[in-house]
N, C-alpha and C positions, 0 to 999 in steps of 0.2 A: 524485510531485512532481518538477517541472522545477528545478533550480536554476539561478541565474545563469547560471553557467560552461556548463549545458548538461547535466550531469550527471543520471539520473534515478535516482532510490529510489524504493521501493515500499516503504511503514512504515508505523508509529502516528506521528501529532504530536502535541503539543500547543502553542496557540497559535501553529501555524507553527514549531515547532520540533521535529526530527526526535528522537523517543526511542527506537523501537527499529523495525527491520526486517523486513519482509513478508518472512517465509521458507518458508510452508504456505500450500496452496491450501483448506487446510483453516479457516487464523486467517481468510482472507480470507471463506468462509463463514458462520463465527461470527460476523463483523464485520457482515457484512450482512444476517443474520437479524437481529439484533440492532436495525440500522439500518432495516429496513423495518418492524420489531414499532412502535416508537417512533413511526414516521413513514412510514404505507403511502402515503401520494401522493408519496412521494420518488420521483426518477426517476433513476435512474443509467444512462446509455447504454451499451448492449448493447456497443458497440466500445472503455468502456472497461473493461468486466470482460474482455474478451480481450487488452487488455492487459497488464492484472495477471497474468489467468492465464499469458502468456505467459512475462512477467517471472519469473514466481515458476517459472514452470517451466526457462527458461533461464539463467536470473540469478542469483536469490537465495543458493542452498542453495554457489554458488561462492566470493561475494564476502567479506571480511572489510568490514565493516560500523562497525564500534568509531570508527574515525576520522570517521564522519560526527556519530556520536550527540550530543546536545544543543549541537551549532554554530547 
């Protein structure tokens, strides 16, 4: 998610609200087996799973994340 300021997370939400942070490129597969069992005509673009995976690979496993969660 993009925020305002510009700021990007890679998390779980709920209702638009950030609960906890994309830290494995592994939750992010869970996530999306998950999400394709449920709903196989979903389509999620190829450019933004290499996002995340990016994310998660460059990002995540550095950031303190605490001060975002349920804002």
């Amino acid at each position: 998610m993009i925020f305002k300021d510009g700021l990007r997370k890679a998390g779980f939400f709920k209702e638009n609200i950030y609960k906890t942070p994309l830290l494995t490129i592994h939750e992010f597969d869970e996530y999306y087996r998950k999400m394709m069992k449920a709903d196989p005509n979903k389509i999620v673009p190829e450019a933004f799973i290499q996002e995340i995976k990016e994310y998660v690979g460059l990002l995540a496993a550095t950031e303190d994340n605490s001060k975002y969660i349920d804002k």
